[in-house]
N, C-alpha and C positions, 0 to 999 in steps of 0.2 A: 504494500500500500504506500501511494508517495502522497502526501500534500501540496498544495501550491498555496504556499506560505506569499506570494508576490504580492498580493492585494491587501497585506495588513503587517506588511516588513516596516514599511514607514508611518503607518498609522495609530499611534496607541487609542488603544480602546475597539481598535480592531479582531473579530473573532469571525473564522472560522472552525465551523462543525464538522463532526466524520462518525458516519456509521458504517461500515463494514463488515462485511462475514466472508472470515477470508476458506478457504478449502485446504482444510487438513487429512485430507485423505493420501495416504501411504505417510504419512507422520509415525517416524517409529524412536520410541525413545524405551530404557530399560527396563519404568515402571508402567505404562501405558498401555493397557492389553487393549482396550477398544472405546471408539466417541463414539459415545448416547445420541447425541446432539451436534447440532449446527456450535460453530464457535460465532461470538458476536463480538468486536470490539465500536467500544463507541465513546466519544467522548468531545472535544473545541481542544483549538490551541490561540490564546490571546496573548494580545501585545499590550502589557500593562505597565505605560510610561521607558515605551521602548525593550522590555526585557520580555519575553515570547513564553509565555508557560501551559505547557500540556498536560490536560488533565484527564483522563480516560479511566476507560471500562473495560475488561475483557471476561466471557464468561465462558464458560465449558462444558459440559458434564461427560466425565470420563469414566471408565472402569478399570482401575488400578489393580495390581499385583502389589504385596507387600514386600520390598525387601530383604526381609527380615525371615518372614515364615513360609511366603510363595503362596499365601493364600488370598484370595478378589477380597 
């Protein structure tokens, strides 16, 4: 996901918004046996007094393996 921060680089009080659901599918990490669900991130990046701050969402629902005992 890229932004186009262009429109509010020199503006403070400038915001934009982002909602996306990016596609995790063949996502393989060592705890991660399988997504439930869509992933959603969502959240603005504003320009407050020139300094750019991002503040977001990301949600998941997975079904995990324990490292510990190998059990869901």
């Amino acid at each position: 996901m890229q932004l186009d921060l262009r429109e509010i680089i020199n503006i403070p009080g400038g915001e934009v918004k982002f909602d996306y659901s990016p596609d995790l599918s063949g996502l393989e990490t060592g705890s991660v046996k399988e997504i439930m669900s869509g992933a959603r991130a969502a959240g603005s990046v504003r320009n407050i007094a020139g300094v750019l701050y991002l503040e977001g969402e990301l949600t998941v629902d997975t079904l995990c393996v324990c490292a510990r005992c190998l059990k869901e």
